[in-house]
C-alpha positions, 0 to 999 in steps of 0.5 A, a space after each residue: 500500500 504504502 508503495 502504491 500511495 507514493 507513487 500515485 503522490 509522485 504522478 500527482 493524485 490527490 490522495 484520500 487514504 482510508 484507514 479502517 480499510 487498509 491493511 498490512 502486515 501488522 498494527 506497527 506497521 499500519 499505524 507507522 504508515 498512517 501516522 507519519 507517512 501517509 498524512 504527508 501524502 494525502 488526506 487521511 480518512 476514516 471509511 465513515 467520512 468518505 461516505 458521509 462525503 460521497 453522500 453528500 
């Protein structure tokens, strides 16, 4: 994922990254990514605030 989410940064994707909905290989690695990396790459979101969003 955290791969994937660079590289879609790099091509300049607005990022929107669903915490509750990802996944990795343990909880170390999943809050590591969530709380350093992706907030510099993107929105970070629960999948009820994207929902809420997409709802309008």
């Amino acid at each position: 994922m955290e791969s994937t989410a660079r590289n879609a940064w790099e091509l300049g994707f607005e990022l929107v990254l669903v915490e509750d909905i990802c996944s990795a290989h343990d909880k170390a690695q999943h809050d590591g990514s969530f709380q350093h990396i992706f907030p510099r790459l993107g929105r970070v979101r629960h999948s009820a605030q994207v929902l809420a969003a997409l709802a309008g």
